[in-house]
N, C-alpha and C positions, 0 to 999 in steps of 0.2 A: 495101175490105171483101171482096171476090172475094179477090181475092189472095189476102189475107190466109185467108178460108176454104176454097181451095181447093190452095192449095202451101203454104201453114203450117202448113193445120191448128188454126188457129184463130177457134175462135167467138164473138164480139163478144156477142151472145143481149141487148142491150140498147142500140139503139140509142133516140134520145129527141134532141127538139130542142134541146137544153143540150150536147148531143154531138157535136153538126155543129160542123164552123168551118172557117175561110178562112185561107188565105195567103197573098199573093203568090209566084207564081215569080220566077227570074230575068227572063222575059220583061217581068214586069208583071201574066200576066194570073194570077187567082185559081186557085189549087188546092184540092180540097175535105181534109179534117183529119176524120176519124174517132175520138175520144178519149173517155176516161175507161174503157178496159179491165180494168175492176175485178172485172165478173161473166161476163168471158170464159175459154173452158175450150179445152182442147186436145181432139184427136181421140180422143187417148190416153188423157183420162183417167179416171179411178177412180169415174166416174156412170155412171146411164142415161142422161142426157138428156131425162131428165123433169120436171126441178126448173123451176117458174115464174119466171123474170125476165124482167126489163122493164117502161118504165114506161106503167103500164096506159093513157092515152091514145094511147099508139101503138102496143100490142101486137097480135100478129095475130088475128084473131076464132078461128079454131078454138082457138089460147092459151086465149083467156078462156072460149069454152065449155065447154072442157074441163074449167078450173076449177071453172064454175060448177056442172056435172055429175060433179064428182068424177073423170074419166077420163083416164089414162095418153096423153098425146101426145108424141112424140119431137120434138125442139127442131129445126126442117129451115132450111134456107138460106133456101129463100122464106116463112118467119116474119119473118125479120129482111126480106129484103126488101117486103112486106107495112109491116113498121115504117115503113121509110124513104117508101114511097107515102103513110102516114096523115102523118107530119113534114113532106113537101112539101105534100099539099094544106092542112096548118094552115098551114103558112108563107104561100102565098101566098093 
């Protein structure tokens, strides 16, 4: 997910626990899988980055304040990251 938003230029803006998955490497041991890129946008493109997604159980609180207040928030790294903290503590 770094990576990916940081040298691709690409923003995932929906992570959710349906979205996490596992694979094996060669070694054996598990690699984590980040998918379903559907509501993901580029650095580049033709928004603000103010469009709400994500799914609401793991969206980041300022997200949904914003929502509920009607106000303009730019879509930041540690939103998604935020997501992934609320997907781990439901997990475990």
């Amino acid at each position: 997910h770094y990576l990916s938003w940081t040298k691709g230029k690409v923003h995932h803006r929906d992570p959710s626990l349906a979205n996490f998955m596992y694979r094996k490497g060669a070694d054996g041991h598990p690699i984590g899988v980040l998918n379903d890129w559907d509501l993901a946008t580029t650095a580049d493109a033709r928004h603000d980055g103010l469009e709400r997604t994500g799914t609401m159980p793991f969206m980041a609180h300022e997200l949904l304040d914003a929502a509920v207040y009607g106000e303009q928030v730019e879509h930041l790294y540690r939103h998604d990251l935020e997501a992934c903290f609320w997907i781990f503590l439901w997990y475990c």
